[in-house]
N, C-alpha and C positions, 0 to 999 in steps of 0.2 A: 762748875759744870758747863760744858758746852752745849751746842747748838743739836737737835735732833738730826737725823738723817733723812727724819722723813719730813719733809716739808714740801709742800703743794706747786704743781707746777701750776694751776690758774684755781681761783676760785670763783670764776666766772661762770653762767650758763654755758653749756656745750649750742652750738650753730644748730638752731631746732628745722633744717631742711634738711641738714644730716643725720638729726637723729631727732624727729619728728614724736612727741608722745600721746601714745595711743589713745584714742574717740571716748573709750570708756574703761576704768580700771578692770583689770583684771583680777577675780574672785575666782575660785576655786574654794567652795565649803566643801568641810571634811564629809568622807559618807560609810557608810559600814561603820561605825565606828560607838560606841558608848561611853567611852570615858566624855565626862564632860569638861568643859573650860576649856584653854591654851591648847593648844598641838604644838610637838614638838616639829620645827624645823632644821631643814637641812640632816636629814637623817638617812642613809641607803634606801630606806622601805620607803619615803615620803610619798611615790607615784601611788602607790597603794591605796592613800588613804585620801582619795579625790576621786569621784566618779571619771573621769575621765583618762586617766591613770591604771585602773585596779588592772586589768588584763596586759597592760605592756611589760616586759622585763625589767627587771635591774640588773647592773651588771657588779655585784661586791667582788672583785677580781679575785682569784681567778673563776670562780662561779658567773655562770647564770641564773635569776631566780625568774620564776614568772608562777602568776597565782590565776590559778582559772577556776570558774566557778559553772561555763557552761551547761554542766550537765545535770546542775542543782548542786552537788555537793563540791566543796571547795577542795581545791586539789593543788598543791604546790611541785611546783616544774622544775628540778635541778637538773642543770647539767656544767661537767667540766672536763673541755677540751683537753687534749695532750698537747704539745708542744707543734709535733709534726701534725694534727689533724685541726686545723681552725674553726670547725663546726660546731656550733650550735646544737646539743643533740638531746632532743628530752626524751625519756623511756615513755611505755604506757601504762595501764595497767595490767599485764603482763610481764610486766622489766621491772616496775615499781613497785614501794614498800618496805615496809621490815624487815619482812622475812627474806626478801629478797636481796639484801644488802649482807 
């Protein structure tokens, strides 16, 4: 058997003026959320499930998702651009729906 391919170019500290570690770690606890224990990470939805996350988009290509709650009731925001139109473009409740689709 030979040698890996992958082998370390230093396993030394990285130059901490260049890349300096943050005053205090960084937490993100889950929120909206009931299941107990672990969170899955690294997952498309993950911004969701952090308070400070919940209303930004995701982007699962070629979709846009985004989850608003504004108005009391929670409301999921798709949109998917054409090829020629680059836009971002969510319906409202008027354009949106079941029945609508």
């Amino acid at each position: 058997a030979g040698e890996s391919l992958l082998q370390p170019l230093t396993v030394e500290q990285p130059d901490a003026t260049m890349f300096p570690l943050p005053q205090q770690a960084r937490h993100l606890p889950p929120f909206g959320t009931e299941v107990q224990g672990a969170k899955a990470t690294n997952k498309f939805w993950a911004n969701w499930v952090v308070e400070e996350g919940r209303e930004l988009s995701i982007h699962p290509m070629p979709y846009v998702l985004r989850y608003e709650s504004s108005t009391g009731a929670p409301n999921m925001k798709i949109s998917r651009a054409g090829s020629d139109a680059r836009v971002v473009q969510y319906g409202d409740s008027e354009t949106n729906g079941a029945d609508k689709i």
